[in-house]
FINU-943546 format. One record per residue (C-alpha): residue number from 0; x, y, z. Coordinates in nm, 4 decimals, padded with zeros to 6 digits. Each point is the difference from the previous one (the first is absolute). Example, Ala and Ser with C-alpha at 12.3 -4.5 7.8 and 13.67 -1.06 7.14 Angstrom:
# residues 2
seq xx yy zz
0 01.2300 -00.4500 00.7800
1 00.1370 00.3440 -00.0660
# end
This chain:
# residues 556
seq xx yy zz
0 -12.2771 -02.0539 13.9542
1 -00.1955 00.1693 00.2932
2 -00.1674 00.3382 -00.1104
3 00.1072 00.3545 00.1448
4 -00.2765 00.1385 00.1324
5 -00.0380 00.3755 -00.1613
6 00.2249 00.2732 00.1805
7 00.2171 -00.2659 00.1793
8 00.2826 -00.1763 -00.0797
9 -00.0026 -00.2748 00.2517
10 -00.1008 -00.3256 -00.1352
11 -00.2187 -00.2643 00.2366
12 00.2909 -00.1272 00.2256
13 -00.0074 -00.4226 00.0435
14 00.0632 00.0673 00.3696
15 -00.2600 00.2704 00.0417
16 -00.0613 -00.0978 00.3561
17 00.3589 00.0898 00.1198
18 -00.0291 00.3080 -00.2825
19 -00.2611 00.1542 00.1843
20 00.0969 -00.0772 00.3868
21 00.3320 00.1393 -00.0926
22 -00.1180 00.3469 -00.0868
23 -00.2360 00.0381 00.2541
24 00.2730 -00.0964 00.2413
25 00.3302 00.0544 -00.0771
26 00.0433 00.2833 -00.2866
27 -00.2848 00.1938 00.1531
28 00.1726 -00.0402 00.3924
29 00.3329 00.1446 -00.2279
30 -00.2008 00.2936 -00.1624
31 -00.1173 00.1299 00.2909
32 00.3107 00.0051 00.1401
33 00.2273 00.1506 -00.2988
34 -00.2328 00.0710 -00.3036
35 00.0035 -00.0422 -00.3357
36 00.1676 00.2858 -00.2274
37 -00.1850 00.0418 -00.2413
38 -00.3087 -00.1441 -00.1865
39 00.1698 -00.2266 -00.2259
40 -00.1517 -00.0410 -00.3309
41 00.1294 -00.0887 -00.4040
42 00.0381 00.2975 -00.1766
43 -00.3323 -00.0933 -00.1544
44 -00.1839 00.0518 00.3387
45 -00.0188 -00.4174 00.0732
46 00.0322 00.0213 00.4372
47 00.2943 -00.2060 00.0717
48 -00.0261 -00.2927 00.2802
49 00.2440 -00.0040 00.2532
50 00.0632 -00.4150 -00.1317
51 -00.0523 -00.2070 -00.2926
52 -00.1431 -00.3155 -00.0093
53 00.0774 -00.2790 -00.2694
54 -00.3206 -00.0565 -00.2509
55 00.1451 -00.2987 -00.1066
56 00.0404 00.1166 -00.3358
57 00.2734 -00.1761 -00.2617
58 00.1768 00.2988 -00.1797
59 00.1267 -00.2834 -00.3037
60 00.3852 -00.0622 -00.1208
61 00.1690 00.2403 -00.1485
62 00.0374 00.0731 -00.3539
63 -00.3576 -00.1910 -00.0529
64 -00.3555 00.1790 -00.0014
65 -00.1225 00.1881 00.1184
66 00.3815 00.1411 00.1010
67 -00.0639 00.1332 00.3243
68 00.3217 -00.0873 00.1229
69 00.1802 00.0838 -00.2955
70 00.0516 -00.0482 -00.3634
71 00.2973 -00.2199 -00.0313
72 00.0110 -00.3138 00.1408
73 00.4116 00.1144 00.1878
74 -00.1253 00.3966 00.0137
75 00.4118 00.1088 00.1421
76 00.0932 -00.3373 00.0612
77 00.0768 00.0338 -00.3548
78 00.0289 00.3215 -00.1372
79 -00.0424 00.3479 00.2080
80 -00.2204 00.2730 -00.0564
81 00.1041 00.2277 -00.2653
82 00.1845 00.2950 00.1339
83 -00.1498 00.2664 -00.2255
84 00.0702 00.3998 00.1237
85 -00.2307 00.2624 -00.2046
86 00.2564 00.2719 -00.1265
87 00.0123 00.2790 -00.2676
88 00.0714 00.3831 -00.0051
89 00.1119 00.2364 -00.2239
90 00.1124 -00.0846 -00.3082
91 00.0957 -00.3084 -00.1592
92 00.3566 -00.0874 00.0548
93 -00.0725 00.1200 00.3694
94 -00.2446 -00.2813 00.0917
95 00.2498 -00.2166 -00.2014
96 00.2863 00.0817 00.2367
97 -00.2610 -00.0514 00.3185
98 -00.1508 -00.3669 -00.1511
99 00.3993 -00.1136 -00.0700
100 00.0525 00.1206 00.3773
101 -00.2725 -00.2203 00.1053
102 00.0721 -00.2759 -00.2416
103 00.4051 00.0001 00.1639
104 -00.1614 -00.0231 00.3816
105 -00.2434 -00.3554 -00.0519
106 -00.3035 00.1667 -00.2006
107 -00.1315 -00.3317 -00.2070
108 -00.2357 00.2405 -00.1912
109 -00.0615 00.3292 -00.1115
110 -00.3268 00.2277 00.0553
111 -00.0474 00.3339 -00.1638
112 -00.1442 00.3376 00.0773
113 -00.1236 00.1943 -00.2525
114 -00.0840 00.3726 00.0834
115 -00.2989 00.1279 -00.0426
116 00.0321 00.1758 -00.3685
117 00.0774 -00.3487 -00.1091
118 -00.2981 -00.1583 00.1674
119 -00.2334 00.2427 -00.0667
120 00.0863 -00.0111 -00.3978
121 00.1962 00.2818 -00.0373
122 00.3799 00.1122 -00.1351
123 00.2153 00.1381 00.1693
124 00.0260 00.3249 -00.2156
125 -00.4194 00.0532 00.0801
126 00.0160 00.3307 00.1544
127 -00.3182 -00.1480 00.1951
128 00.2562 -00.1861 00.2332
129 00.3231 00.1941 -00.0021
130 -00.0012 -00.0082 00.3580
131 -00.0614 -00.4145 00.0295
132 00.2808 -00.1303 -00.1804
133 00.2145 -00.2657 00.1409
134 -00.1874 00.1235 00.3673
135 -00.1128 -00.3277 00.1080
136 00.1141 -00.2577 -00.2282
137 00.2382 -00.0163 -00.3373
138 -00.0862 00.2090 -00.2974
139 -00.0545 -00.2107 -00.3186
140 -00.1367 00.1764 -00.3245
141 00.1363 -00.1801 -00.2648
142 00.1503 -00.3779 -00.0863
143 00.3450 00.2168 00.0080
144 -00.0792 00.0661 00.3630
145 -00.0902 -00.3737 00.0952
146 00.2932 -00.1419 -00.1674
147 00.2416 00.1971 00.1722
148 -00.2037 -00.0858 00.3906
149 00.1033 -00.3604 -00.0966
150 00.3553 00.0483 -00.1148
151 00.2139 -00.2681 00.0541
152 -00.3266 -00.1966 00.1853
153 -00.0367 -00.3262 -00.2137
154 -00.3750 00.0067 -00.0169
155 -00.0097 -00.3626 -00.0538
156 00.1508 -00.0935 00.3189
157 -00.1597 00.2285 00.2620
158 -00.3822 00.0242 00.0560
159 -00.1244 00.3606 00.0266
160 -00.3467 00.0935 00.1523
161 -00.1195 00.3719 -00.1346
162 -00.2550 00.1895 00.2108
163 -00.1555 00.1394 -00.3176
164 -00.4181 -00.0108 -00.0927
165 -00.1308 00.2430 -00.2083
166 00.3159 00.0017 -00.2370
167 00.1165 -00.3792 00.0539
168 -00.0730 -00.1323 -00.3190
169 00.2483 00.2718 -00.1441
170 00.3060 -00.0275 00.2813
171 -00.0671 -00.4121 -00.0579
172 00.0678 00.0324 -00.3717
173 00.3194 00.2050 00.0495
174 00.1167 -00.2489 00.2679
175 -00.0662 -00.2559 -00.3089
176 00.1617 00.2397 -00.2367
177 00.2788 00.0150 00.2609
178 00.0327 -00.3534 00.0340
179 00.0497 00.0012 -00.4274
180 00.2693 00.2343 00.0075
181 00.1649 -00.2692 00.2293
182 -00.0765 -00.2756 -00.2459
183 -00.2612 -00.1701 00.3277
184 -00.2665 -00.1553 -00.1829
185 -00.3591 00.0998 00.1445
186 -00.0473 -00.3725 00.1866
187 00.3354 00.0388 00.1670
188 -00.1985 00.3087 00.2194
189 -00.1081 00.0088 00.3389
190 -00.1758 00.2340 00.2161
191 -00.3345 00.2275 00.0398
192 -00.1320 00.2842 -00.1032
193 -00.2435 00.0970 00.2718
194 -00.2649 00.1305 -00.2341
195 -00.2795 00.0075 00.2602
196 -00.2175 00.3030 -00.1485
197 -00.2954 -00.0441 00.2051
198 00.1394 00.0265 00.3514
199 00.1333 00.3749 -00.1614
200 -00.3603 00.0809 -00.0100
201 -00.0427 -00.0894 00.3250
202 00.3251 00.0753 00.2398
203 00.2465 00.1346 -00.1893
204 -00.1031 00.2430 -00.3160
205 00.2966 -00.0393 -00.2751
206 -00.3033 -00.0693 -00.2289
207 -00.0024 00.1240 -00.3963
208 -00.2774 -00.1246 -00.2020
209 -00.3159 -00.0855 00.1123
210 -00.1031 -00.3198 00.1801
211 -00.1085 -00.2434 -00.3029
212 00.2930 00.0720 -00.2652
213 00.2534 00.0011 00.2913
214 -00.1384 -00.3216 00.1146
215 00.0281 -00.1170 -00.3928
216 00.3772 00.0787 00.0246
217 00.0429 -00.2227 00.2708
218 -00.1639 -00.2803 -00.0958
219 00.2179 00.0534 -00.3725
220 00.3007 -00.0582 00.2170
221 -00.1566 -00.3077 00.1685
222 -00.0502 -00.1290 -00.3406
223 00.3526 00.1059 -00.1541
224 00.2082 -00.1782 00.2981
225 -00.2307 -00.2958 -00.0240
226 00.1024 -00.0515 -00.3763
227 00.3564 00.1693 00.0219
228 00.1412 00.0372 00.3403
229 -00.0322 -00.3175 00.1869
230 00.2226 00.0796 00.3088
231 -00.1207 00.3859 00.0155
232 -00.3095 00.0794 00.2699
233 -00.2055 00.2192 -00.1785
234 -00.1906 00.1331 00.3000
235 00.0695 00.0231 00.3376
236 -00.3313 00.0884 00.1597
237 00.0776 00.2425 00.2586
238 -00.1676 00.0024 00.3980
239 00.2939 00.1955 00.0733
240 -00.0999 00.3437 -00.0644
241 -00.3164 -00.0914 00.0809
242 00.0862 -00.0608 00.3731
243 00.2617 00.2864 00.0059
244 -00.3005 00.2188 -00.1174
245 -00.1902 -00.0672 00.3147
246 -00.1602 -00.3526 -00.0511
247 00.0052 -00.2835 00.3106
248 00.1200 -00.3598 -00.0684
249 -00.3391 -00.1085 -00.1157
250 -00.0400 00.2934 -00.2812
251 00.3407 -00.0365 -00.0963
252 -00.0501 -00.3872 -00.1310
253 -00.3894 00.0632 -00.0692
254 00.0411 00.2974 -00.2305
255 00.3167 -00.1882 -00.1864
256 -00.1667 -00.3229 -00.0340
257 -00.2851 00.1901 -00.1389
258 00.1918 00.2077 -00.2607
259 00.2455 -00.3205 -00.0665
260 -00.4004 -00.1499 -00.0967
261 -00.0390 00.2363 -00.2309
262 00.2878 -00.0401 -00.1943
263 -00.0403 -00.3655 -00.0135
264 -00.3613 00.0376 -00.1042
265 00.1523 00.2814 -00.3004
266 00.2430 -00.2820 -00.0875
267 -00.2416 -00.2760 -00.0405
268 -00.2902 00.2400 -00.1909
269 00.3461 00.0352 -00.2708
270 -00.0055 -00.3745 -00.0454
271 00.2928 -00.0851 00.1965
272 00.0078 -00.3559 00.1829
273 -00.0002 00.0847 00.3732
274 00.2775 -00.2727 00.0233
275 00.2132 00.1843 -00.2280
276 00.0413 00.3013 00.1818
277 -00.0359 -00.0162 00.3769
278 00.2660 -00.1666 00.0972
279 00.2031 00.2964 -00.1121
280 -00.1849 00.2527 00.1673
281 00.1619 00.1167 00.3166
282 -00.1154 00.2223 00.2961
283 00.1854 00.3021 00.2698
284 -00.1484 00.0529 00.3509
285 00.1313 00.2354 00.3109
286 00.1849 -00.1708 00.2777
287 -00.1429 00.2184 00.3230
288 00.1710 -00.0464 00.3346
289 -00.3525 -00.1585 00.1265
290 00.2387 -00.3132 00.0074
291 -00.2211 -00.2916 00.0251
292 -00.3158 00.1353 -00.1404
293 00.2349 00.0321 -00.3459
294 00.1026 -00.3318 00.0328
295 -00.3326 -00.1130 -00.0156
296 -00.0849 00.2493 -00.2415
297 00.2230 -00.1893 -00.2710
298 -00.0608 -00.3085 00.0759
299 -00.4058 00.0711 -00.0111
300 00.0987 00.1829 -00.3272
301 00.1440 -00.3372 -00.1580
302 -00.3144 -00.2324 00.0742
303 -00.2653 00.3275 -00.1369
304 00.2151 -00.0231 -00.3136
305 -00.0404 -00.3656 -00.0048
306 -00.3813 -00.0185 00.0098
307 -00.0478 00.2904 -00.2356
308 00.2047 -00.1453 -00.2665
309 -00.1706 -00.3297 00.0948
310 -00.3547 00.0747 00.0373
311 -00.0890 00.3146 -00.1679
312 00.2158 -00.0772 -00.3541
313 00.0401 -00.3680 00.0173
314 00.3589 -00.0626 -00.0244
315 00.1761 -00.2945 -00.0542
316 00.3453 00.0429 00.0241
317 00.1141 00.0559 00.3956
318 00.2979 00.2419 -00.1248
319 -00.3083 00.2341 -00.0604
320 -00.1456 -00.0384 00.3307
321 00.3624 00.1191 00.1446
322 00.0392 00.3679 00.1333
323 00.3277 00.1369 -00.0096
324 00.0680 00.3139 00.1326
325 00.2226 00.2667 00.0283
326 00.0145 00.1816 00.3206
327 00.1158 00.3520 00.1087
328 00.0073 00.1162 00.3445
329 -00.2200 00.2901 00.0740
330 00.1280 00.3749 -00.0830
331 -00.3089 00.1225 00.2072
332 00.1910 -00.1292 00.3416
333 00.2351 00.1580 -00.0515
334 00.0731 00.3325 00.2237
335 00.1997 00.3595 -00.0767
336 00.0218 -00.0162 00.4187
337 00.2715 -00.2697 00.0921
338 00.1041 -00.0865 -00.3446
339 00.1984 -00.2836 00.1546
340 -00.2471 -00.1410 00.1475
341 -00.1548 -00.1025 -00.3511
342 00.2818 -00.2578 -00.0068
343 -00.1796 -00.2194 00.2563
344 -00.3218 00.0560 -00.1754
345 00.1314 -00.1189 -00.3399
346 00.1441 -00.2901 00.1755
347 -00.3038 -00.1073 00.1568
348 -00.2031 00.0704 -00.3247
349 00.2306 -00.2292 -00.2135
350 -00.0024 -00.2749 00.2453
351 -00.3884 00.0054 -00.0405
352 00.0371 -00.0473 -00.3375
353 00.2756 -00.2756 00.0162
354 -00.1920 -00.1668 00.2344
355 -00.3126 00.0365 -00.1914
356 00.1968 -00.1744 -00.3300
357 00.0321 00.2703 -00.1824
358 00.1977 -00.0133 -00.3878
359 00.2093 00.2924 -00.0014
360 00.0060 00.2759 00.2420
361 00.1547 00.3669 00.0536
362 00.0437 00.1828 00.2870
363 -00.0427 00.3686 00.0286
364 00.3443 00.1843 00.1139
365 -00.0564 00.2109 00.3623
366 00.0434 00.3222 -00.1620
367 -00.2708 -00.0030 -00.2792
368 -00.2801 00.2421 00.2185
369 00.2750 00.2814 -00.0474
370 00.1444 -00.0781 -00.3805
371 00.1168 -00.2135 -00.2678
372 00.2189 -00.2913 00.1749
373 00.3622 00.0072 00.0530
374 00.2420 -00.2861 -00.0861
375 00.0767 -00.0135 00.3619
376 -00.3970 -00.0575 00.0460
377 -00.0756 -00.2430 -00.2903
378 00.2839 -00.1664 00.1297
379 -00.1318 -00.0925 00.3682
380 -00.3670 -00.0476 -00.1769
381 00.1815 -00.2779 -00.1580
382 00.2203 -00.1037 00.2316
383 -00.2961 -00.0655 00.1742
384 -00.1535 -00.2410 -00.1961
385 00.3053 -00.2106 00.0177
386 00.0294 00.0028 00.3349
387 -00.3766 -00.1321 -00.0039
388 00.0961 -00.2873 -00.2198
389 00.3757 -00.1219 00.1098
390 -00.0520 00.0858 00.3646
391 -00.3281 00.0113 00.1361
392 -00.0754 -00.3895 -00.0649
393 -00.3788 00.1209 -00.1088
394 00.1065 -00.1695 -00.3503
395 00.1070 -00.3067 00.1073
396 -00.4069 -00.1119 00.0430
397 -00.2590 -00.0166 -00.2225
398 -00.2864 00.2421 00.1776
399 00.1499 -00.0316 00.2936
400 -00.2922 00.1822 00.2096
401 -00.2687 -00.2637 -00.2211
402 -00.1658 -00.1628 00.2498
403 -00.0018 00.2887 00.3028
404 -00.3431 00.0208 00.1417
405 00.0117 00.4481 -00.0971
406 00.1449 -00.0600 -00.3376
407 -00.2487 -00.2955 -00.1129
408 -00.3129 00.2140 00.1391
409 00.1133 00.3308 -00.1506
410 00.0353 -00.2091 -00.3185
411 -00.3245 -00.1367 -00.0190
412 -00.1691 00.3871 00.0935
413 00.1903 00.1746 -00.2413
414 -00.0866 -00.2422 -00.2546
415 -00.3967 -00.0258 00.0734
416 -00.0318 00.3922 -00.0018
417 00.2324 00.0281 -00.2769
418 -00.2680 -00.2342 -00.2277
419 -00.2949 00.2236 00.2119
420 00.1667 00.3149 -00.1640
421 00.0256 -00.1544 -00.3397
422 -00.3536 -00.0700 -00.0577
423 -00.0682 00.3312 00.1230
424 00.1926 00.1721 -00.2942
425 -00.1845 -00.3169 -00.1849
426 -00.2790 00.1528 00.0449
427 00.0602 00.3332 -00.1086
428 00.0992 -00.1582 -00.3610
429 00.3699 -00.0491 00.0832
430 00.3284 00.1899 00.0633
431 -00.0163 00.2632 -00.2789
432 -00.3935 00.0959 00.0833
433 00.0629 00.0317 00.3439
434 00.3167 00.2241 -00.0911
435 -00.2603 00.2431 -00.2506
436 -00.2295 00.0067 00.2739
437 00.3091 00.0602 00.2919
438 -00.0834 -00.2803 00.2303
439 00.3478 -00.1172 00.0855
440 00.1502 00.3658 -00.0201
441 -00.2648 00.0734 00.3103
442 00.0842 -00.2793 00.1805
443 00.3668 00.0664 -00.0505
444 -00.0583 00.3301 00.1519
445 -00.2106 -00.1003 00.2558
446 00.2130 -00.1987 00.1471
447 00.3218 00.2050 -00.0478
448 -00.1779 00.2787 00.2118
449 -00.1137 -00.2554 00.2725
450 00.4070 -00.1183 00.0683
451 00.0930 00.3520 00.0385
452 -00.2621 00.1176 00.2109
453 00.1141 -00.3317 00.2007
454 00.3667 00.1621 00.0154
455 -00.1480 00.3649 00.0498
456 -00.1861 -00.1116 00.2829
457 00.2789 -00.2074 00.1424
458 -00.1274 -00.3084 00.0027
459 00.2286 -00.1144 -00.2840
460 00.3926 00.0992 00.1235
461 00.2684 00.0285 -00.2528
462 00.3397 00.0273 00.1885
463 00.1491 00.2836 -00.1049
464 -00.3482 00.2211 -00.0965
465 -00.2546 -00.0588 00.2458
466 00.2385 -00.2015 00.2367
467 00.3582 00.0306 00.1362
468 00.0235 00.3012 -00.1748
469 00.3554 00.2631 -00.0262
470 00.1564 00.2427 -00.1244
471 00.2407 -00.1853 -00.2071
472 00.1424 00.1766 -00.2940
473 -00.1049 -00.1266 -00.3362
474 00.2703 00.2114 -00.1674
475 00.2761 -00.2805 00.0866
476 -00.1803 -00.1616 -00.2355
477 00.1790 -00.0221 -00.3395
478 -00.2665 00.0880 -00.3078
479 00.0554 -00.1217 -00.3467
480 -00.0811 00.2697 -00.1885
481 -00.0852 -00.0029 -00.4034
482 00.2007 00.2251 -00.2000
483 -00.1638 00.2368 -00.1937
484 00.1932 00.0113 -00.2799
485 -00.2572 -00.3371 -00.0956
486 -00.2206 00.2051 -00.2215
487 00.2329 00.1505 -00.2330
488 00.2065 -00.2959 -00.0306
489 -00.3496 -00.1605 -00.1173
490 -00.0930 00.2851 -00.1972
491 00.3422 00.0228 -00.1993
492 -00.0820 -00.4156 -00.0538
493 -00.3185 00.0182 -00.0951
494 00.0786 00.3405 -00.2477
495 00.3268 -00.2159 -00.1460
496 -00.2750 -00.3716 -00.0530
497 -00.2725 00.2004 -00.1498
498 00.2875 00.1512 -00.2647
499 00.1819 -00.3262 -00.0643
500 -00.2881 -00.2514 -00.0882
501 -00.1469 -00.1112 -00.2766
502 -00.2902 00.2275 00.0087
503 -00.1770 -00.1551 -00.2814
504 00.0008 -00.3488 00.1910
505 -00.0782 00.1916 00.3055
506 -00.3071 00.1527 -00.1368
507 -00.1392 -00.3473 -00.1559
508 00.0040 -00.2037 00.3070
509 -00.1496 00.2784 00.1636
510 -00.2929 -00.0247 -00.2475
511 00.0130 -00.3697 00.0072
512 -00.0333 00.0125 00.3981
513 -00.3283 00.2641 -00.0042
514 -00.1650 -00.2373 -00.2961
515 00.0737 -00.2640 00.2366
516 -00.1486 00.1445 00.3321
517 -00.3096 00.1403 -00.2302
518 -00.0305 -00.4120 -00.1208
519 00.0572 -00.3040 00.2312
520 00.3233 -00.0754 -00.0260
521 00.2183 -00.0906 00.2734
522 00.2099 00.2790 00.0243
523 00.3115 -00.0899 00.1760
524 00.1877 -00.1429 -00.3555
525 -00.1054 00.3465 -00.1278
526 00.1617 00.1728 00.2998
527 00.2895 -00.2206 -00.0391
528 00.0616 00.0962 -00.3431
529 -00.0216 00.3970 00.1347
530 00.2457 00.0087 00.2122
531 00.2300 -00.2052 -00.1961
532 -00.0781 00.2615 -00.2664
533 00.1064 00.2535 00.2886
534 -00.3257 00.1431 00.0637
535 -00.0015 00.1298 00.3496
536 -00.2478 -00.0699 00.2978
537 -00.1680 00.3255 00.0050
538 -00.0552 -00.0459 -00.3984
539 -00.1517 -00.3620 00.0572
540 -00.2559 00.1245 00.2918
541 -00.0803 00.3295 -00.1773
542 -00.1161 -00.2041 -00.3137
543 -00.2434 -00.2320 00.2081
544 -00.0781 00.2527 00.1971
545 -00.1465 00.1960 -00.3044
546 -00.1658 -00.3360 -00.0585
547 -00.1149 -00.1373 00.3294
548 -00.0607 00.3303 00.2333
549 00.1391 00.0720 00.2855
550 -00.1448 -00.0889 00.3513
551 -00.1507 00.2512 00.2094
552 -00.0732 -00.0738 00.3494
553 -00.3773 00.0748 00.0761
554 -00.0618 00.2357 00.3044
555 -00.0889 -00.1255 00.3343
# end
């Protein structure tokens, strides 16, 4: 393969002769005479060139290493994306009523929201977060609460993905606890917990504990689905929020692969066979509307994958070389100005990822810059992933833009500067020490303030904002609004639990879970036998908090 020369993507053309005469002739005669629009570039700041030239590079077969054109060897000749919508509000048997909704229109699996007391350890009756209960995602305090979210869901049937870190060892072992109660032994399971700490500490900040213990808990439920939960992810290492936060193509995959390293490297210091446990870990990147530079951006993800797994921890078994993905289209493109208009956007977004061979996908509803989602809204958000796949043909071909002279180049420079990023952070002792010493949080930012001095200045349009802009009325647009009765529904609950358990089992698993955290134990059986002993969430975090600490940001 030819080499990019730095801070171009064009690779040497084989016909450089007629390559050369034709820009000094032709496309400069035609910019003189109508101009170019804009300076195109990637959003990492890569000029683009007005063609592409083949570099005569052979992208492989599909579902064989290093993957770049997909990870099965049919990709939707056999078996469509999974159709996955992210959903929860309010309380329990509300998000229950919305996933059954979804589950009646073509869903194939379910993803839940959590709000933020749940994520950030913390029950619902904590008068710290009166105000955030069952805001932006369901409210779950208690196994009582997470039993009745999947009422009349056989767990053993449908795969659920939970966008849960800090506190995903706990929701995991009620979804186990769950699955019990249904008589769905724990190998029958599938899904993922997302249980990406690190990229909290640098995008997103629904951190508890401190780096090191929380990075402990993730690698205990690493170990715990490698022994007990064979179809169950146990970490979806997230780019998502990551790119949403501010981060170009580049960062997104560089910063992921790097934290996705350190997990691996925690795995394999605890004694675990690399072989064991890759293959089950699973990844979620941002579709952007930057069509084809996404579609290169996944399939560039797929071969860095590949060679990590290959060269840096030797393994043997190609399942573990295979990235699969989860993909969401980007909530960060989306506009309060227009709201309609972020139908075309999510459209575009999940075709990137379709055409990029992406797992499972979900696409963001048009309203979600003003509120919570309506049914009418989740409803065309899904509707138009099914018009993607049963109408649009794109799924009919295995990578069907493989082979175009811009998505082959853009492959090969994403992936070179993604490995140039790596051994940066390599260098500065990995993921978590560049994270205590705020090197990707900077670079995050940095780049988050360059695009929107690039709008601000108007040299990046948005229709709708900066562009095309009216004075259309938002208020036509329905809101879903929570009702905020949540709280003392889940006070009353969590008042009626506390007075009904066994509160001498309650109080010796508790004691059993510190010793545990104190020791080196893994600690998801222990947290498993607390909230089958009806020990809430707040309880659980509040006793490792008292033995781990609580994180503290340092100050800039």
């Amino acid at each position: 393969m030819a080499k990019i020369p730095a801070g171009t993507i064009g690779t040497v053309p084989k016909r450089s002769r007629d390559r050369a005469e034709w820009e000094r002739a032709k496309y400069a005669e035609a910019t003189k005479r109508v101009g170019e629009r804009a300076k195109f570039a990637t959003t990492y700041g890569t000029p683009l060139p007005p063609v592409f030239d083949p570099d005569g590079a052979d992208p492989g077969l599909p579902g064989e290493p290093p993957y770049t054109r997909g990870v099965q060897p049919t990709m939707y000749r056999g078996r469509l994306w999974t159709m996955r919508q992210y959903a929860g509000f309010g309380t329990a048997e509300e998000s229950n009523a919305r996933y059954r909704y979804l589950l009646q229109h073509g869903q194939t699996g379910l993803s839940v929201a959590f709000d933020l007391p749940t994520q950030m350890g913390y029950d619902a009756d904590d008068p710290e977060v009166a105000g955030e209960v069952g805001k932006v995602g369901v409210s779950v305090s208690s196994l009582d609460d997470f039993s009745r979210l999947f009422e009349g869901i056989p767990v053993g049937e449908v795969t659920t993905s939970m966008t849960i870190n800090a506190t995903a060892p706990i929701l995991l072992a009620m979804y186990v606890a769950v699955g019990r109660r249904q008589g769905v032994t724990a190998d029958r399971i599938g899904g993922t917990t997302q249980n990406d700490i690190l990229k909290e500490y640098i995008a997103r900040g629904t951190y508890i504990f401190p780096p090191r213990p929380s990075m402990r808990l993730a690698t205990d439920l690493i170990a715990y689905c490698a022994s007990e939960l064979p179809r169950w992810n146990p970490i979806s290492i997230s780019g998502y929020h990551i790119r949403e936060a501010g981060a170009d193509a580049v960062q997104e995959l560089a910063f992921t692969f790097a934290d996705a390293i350190a997990y691996v490297d925690s795995a394999v210091e605890r004694g675990l066979d690399v072989d064991r446990f890759a293959p089950q870990l699973s990844f979620f990147f941002a579709a952007h509307s930057t069509l084809l530079e996404e579609v290169a951006k996944f399939r560039a993800a797929r071969r860095i994958w590949a060679t990590i797994m290959r060269d840096r921890y030797g393994a043997k078994d190609a399942a573990s070389l295979a990235l699969r993905f989860h993909t969401q289209t980007m909530g960060s493109t989306l506009t309060a100005q227009q709201p309609r208009n972020n139908i075309v956007r999510t459209a575009i977004e999940a075709l990137a990822a379709v055409l990029g061979g992406t797992q499972s996908l979900h696409t963001n509803a048009y309203d979600e810059a003003l509120g919570l989602p309506t049914e009418e809204s989740v409803r065309v958000a899904l509707r138009t992933q099914q018009i993607i796949a049963e109408e649009s043909g794109v799924a009919e071909t295995i990578d069907p833009l493989g082979g175009a002279y811009a998505i082959e180049a853009l492959t090969a420079d994403i992936e070179r500067r993604v490995h140039e990023e790596i051994a940066k952070i390599d260098r500065l002792g990995g993921a978590l020490a560049g994270i205590e010493r705020g090197y990707q949080q900077r670079e995050i930012e940095d780049s988050a303030y360059e695009q929107q001095q690039a709008i601000e200045r108007g040299e990046k349009l948005i229709v709708g904002v900066n562009a095309f802009a009216d004075t259309e009325d938002r208020s036509r647009v329905p809101i879903t609004r929570v009702d905020e009765t949540v709280v003392a529904r889940q006070r009353e609950r969590l008042a009626a639990l506390r007075a009904h358990r066994d509160g001498a089992r309650a109080k010796k698993v508790r004691t059993d879970l510190t010793a545990g955290a104190r020791g080196s134990a893994n600690l998801v059986p222990l947290i498993l036998a607390a909230v089958e002993a009806d020990v809430t969430l707040g309880e659980i975090c509040a006793d490792l908090r008292a033995v781990f600490g609580a994180y503290v940001p340092p100050r800039s």
